[in-house]
C-alpha positions as CSV (number, residue, x, y, z in Angstrom):
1,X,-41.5,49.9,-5.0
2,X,-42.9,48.2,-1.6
3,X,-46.5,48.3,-0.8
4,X,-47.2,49.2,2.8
5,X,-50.3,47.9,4.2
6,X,-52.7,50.0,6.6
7,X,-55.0,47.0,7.8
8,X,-58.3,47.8,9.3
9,X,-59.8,45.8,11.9
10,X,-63.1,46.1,12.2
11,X,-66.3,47.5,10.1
12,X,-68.1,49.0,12.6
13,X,-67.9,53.0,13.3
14,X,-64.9,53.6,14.2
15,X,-63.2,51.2,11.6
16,X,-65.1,52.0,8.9
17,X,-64.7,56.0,9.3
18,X,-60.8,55.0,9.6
19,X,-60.8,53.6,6.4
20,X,-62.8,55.7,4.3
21,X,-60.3,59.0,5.4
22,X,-57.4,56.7,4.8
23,X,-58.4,56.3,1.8
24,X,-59.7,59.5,0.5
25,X,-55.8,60.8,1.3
26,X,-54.1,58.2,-0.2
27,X,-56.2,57.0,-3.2
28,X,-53.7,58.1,-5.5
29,X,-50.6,57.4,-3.4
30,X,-49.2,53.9,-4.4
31,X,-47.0,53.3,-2.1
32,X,-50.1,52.3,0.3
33,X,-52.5,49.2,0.4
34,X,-56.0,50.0,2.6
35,X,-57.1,46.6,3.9
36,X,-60.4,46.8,5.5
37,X,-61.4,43.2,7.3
38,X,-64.4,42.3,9.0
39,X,-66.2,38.8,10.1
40,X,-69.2,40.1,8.3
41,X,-69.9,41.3,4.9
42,X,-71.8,44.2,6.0
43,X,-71.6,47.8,8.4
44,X,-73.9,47.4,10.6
45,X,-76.1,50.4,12.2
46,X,-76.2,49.3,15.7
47,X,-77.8,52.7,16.4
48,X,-81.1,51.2,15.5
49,X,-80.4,47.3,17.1
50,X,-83.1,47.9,19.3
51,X,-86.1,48.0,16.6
52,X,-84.7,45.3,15.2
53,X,-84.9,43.3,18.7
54,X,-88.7,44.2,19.6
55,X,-89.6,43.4,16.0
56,X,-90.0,47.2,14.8
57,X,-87.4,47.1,11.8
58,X,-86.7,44.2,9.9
59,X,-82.7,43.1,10.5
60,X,-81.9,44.4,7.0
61,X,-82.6,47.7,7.9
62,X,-79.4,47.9,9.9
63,X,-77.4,46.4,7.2
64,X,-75.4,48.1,4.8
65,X,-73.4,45.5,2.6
66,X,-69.7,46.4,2.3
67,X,-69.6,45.8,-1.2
68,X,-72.0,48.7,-1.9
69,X,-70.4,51.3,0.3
70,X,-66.7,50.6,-1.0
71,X,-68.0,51.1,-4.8
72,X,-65.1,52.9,-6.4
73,X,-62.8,52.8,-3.5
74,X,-59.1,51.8,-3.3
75,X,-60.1,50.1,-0.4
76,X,-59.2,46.0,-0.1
77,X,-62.0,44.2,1.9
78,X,-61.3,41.1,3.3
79,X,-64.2,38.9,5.2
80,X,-62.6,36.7,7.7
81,X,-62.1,35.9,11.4
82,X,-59.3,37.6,13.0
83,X,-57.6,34.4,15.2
84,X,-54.7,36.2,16.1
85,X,-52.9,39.7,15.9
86,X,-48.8,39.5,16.4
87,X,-47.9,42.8,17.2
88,X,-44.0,41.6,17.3
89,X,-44.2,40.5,13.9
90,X,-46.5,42.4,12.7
91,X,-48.6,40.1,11.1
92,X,-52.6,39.3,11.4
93,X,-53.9,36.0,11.0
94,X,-57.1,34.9,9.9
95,X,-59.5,32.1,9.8
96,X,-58.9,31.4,5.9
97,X,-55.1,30.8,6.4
98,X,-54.0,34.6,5.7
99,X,-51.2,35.9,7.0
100,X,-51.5,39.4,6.1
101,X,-48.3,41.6,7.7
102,X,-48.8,45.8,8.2
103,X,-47.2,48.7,8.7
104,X,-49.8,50.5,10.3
105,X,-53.0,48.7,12.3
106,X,-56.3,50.0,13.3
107,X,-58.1,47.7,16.0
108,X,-61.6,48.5,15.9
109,X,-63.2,45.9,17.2
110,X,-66.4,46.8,19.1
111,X,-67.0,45.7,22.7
112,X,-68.2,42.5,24.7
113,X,-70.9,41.6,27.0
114,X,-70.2,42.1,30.6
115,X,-72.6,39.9,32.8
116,X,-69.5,40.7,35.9
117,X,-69.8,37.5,37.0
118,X,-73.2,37.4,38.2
119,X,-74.6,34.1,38.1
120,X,-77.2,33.4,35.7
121,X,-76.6,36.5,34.0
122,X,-74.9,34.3,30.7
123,X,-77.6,31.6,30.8
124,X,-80.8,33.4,30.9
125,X,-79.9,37.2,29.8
126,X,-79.9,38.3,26.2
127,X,-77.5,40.5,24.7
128,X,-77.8,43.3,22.6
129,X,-74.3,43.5,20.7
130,X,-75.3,41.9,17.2
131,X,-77.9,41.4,14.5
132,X,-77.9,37.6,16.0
133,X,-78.5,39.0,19.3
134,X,-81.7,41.1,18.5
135,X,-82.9,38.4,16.3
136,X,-83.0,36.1,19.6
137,X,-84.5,38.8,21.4
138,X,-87.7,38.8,18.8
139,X,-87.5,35.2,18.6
140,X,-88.1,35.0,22.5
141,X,-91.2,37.6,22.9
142,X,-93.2,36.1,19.4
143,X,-92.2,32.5,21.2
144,X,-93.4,34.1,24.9
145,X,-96.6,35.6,23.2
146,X,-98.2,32.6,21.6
147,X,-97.3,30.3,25.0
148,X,-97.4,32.3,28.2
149,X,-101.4,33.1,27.6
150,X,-100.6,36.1,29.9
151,X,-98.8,39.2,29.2
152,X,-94.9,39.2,28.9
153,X,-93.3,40.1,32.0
154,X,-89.7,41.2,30.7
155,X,-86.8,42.9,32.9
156,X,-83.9,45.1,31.3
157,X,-81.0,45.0,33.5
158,X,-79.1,48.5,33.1
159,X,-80.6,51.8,32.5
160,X,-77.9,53.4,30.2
161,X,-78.8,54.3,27.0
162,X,-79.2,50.6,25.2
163,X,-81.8,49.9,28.3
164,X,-83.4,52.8,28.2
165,X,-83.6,52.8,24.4
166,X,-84.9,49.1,24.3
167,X,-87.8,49.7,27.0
168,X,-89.1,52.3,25.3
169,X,-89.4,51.0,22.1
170,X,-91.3,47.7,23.8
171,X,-94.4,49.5,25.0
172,X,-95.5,49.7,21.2
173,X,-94.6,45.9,20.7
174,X,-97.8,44.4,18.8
175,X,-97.1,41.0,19.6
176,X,-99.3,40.7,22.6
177,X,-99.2,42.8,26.3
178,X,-96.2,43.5,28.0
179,X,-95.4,44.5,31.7
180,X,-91.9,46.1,31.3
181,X,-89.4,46.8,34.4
182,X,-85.8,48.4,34.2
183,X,-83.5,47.2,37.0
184,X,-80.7,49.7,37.6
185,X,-77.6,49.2,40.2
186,X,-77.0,53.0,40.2
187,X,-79.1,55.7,42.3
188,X,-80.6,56.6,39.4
189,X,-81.1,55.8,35.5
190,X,-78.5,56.7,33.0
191,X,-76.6,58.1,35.8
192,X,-73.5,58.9,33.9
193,X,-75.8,61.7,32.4
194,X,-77.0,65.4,33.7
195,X,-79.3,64.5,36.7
196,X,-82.3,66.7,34.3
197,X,-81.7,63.5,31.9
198,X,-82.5,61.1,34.0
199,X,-85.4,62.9,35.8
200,X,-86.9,63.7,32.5
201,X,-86.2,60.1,31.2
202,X,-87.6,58.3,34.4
203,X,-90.5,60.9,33.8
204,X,-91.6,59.6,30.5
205,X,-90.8,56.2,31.4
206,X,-93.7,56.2,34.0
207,X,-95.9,57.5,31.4
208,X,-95.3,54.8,28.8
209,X,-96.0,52.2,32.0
210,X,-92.8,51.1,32.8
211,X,-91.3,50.0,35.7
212,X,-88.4,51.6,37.4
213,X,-86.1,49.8,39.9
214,X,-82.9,51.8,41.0
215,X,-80.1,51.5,43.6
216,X,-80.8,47.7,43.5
217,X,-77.9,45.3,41.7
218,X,-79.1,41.8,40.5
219,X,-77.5,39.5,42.4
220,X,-78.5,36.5,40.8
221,X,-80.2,35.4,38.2
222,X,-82.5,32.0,38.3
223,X,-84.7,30.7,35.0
224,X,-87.6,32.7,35.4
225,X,-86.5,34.7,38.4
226,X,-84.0,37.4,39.6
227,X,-82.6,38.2,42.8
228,X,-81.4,41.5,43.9
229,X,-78.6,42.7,46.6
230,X,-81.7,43.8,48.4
231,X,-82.9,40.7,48.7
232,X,-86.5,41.4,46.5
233,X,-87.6,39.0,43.7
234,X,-89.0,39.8,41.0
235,X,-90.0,37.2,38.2
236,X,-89.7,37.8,34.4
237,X,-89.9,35.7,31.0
238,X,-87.6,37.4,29.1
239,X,-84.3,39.5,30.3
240,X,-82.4,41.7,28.5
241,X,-78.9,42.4,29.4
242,X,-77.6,46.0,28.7
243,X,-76.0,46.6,31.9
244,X,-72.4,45.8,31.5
245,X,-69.4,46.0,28.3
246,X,-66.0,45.4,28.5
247,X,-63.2,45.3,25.9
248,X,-62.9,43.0,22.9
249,X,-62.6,39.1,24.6
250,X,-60.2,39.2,21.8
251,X,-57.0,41.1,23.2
252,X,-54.9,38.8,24.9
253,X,-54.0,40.6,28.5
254,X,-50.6,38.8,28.3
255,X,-49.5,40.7,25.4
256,X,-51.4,44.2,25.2
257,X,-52.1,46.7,28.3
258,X,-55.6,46.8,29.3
259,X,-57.5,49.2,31.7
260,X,-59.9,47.9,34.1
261,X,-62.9,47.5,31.6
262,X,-60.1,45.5,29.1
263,X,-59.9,48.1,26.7
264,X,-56.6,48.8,25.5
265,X,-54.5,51.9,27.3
266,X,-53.6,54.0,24.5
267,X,-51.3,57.1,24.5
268,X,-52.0,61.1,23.3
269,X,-52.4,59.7,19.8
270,X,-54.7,56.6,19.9
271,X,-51.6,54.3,19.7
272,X,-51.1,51.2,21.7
273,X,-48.8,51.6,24.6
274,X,-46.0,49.7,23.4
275,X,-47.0,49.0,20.2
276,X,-46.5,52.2,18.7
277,X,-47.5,51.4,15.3
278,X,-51.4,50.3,16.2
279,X,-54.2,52.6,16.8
280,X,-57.0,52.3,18.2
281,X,-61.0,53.4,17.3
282,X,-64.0,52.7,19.5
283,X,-65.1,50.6,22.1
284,X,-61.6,49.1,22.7
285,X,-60.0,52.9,23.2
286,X,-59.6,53.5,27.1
287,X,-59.9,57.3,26.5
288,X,-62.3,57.9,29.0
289,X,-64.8,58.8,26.7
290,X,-68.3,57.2,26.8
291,X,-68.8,54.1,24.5
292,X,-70.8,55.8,21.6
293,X,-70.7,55.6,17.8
294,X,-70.1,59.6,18.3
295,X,-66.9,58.6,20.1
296,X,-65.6,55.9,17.8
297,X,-66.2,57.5,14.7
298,X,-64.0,60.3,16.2
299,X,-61.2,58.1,17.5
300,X,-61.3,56.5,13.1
301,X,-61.1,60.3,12.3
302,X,-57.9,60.8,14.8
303,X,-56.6,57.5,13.6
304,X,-56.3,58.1,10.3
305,X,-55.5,61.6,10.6
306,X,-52.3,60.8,13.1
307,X,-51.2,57.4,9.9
308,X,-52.0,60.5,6.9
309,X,-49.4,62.4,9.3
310,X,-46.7,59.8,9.8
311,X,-47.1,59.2,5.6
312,X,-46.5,63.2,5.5
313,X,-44.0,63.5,8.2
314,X,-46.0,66.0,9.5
315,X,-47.2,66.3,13.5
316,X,-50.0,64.3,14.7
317,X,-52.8,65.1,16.6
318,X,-53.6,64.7,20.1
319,X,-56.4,63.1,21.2
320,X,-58.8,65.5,23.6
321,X,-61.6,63.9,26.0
322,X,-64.9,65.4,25.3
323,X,-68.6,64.6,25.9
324,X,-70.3,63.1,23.2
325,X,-73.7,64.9,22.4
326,X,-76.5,62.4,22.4
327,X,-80.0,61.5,20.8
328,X,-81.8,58.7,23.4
329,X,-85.4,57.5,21.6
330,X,-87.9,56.5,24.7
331,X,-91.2,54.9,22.8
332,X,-92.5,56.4,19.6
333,X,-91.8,59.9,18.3
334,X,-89.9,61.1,21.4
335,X,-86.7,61.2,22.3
336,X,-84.1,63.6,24.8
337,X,-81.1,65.0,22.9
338,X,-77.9,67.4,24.7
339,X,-75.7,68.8,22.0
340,X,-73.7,71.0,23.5
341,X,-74.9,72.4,26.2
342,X,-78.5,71.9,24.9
343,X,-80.8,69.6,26.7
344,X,-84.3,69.5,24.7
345,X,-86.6,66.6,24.6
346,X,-89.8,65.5,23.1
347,X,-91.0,65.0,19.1
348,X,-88.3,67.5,18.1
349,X,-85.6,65.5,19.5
350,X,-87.1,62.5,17.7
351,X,-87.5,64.0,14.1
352,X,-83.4,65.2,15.0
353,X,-82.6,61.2,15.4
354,X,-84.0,60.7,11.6
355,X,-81.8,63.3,10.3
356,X,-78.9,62.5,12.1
357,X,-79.2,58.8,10.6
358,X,-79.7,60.9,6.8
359,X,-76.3,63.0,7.8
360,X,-74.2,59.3,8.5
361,X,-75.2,57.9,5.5
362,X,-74.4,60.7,3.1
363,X,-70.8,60.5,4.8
364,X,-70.4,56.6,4.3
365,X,-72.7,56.5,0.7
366,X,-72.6,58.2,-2.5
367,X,-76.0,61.5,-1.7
368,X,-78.1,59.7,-4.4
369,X,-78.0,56.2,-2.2
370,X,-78.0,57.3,0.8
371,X,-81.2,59.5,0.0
372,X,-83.0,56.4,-1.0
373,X,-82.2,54.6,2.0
374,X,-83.1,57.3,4.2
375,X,-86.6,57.7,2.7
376,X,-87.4,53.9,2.5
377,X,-88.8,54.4,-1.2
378,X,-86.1,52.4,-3.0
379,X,-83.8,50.9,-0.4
380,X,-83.3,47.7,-2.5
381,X,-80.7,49.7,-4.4
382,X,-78.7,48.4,-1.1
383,X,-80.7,45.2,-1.0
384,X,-82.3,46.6,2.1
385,X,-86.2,46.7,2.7
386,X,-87.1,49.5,5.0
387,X,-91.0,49.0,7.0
388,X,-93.4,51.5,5.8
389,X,-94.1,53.9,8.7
């Protein structure tokens, strides 16, 4: 009997929901192979990147080895480089000299750095897309505050939720004084978002001392100074990039169809336009839904749902656009949160963050585990140390 191979690209969210409904499905059914690959060895929580890049959480916080959460699953994990998808064929190629043909695909890679071709933008701003990336972020302020003798003067271009999330959580830094200011291009901070949000956001962020530039785009970017479209200058040590993403660098625009932010056009059911037989979770989804880990781990669920139904010959679901509810942390113990229509802010939207983190782990680790994890008392079960609060 042939083995057909569902291959999974990508551990993050969306991937990783993806696989873990594949196989809870088709554990027992033989006839399928659930191939999970990923350049790293771990998931990785990038809801919580930005205490890891002012120094808050320790990098293996965010880290939650592969081989821990795919204990007693039929699922196949592969670590290696993707270096080239053939949709033709269909066959992916890897860095290790694989050639590993499907049946049915998942690309979930998660999305790139847009600097939009702004000069200076990839030689002086920092990311905040990886563990690597956050690392290089703490690096640079313990560097800045044992050499500039002065407080840190550090920009954050974008005010969407990664910016905003980031500028809060560096008015607690430790490491020495900070003077913090948020450039926005739009009118006003996460502007994508109920006007109330932003209000109530800009609000707190003038509380916590930081500064708020809006309808001014950075025009260019020198070493230790940034221009803006309206001509003002304004001088930093450290900036922080958060205002741009685009689709996977991967995807080759010669072979797949991409929207204007390069993420792949997909049709009703997630699948590639074209390339019927390859899905699509996350980032790298143009569904006109907001890039969230809400919104990829709902286009893994879809996924895998519409692959169970084409295993069934059964009908498949279509994909519906829909507003992701939110939780966005600004400085310590507060946060604003819409689920729903329900906009509420302060210390109770916090505390909801912590258990919202509990609820993803119980759905990705066996309750015992994820328990520990959550509370910090015995997190080396996973091999990862949790701060005490």
């Amino acid at each position: 009997m042939e083995t057909k191979n569902i291959v999974i690209l990508g551990g993050g969210f969306g991937g990783f929901r993806a696989a873990l409904d594949l196989e809870k499905k088709l554990r027992r059914d033989p006839r399928y192979r659930i191939i999970l690959l990923d350049q790293n060895t771990f998931h990785l929580y990038t809801a919580s990147l930005y205490e890891v890049a002012t120094g808050e959480l320790s990098q293996r916080c965010v880290l939650l080895p592969f081989h821990h959460c795919l204990s007693g699953k039929k699922i196949e994990f592969i670590n290696a480089t993707v270096t080239e998808l053939d949709p033709i064929k269909k066959i992916v190629k890897t860095n290790s000299g694989d050639r590993i043909p499907y049946w049915k695909l998942v690309f979930a890679f998660g999305a790139d750095t847009e600097d939009f071709g702004i000069p200076g933008v990839a030689e002086y701003g920092l990311g905040v897309k990886s563990v690597a990336d956050a690392e290089r972020i703490r690096q640079h302020l313990a560097h800045c505050a044992v050499t500039k003798g002065r407080p840190i003067k550090v920009v954050v271009g974008g005010g969407g939720f990664t910016g905003i999330e980031i500028a809060g959580e560096l008015t607690g830094y430790r490491g020495c004084p900070i003077e913090i200011t948020v450039i926005e291009a739009a009118p006003r901070v996460l502007a994508g978002l109920p006007e109330i949000v932003s209000k109530t956001v800009a609000k707190r962020l003038n509380l916590l001392g930081v500064k708020v530039v809006v309808s001014s785009p950075i025009q260019e970017v020198k070493p230790d100074q940034i221009i803006l479209a309206t001509g003002r200058e304004i001088s930093y040590d450290v900036l922080i990039w958060t205002a741009g993403v685009r689709g996977s660098r991967f995807l080759d625009p010669n072979t797949f169809p991409l929207d204007k932010k390069k993420a792949l056009v997909v049709d009703n059911y997630l699948r590639v336009k074209s390339f019927e037989d390859i899905f699509v979770a996350g980032d790298n989804a143009a569904t006109g839904v907001a890039w969230t880990a809400v919104k990829a781990e709902a286009d893994g669920k879809i996924a895998a749902h519409n692959i169970i139904a084409q295993v069934r010959r059964k009908k498949m679901k279509a994909y519906k656009k829909f507003e992701p509810p939110f939780i966005i942390p600004v400085g310590k113990g507060w946060a604003i949160a819409k689920i729903g229509t329900l906009i509420f802010w302060g210390k109770a939207a916090s505390i909801l963050k912590d258990f919202v983190l509990l609820y993803y782990l119980v759905t990705i680790l066996p309750i015992w585990k994820a328990l520990k994890v959550w509370w910090g008392g015995e997190c080396e079960v996973l091999e990862i140390k949790r701060p005490v609060s």
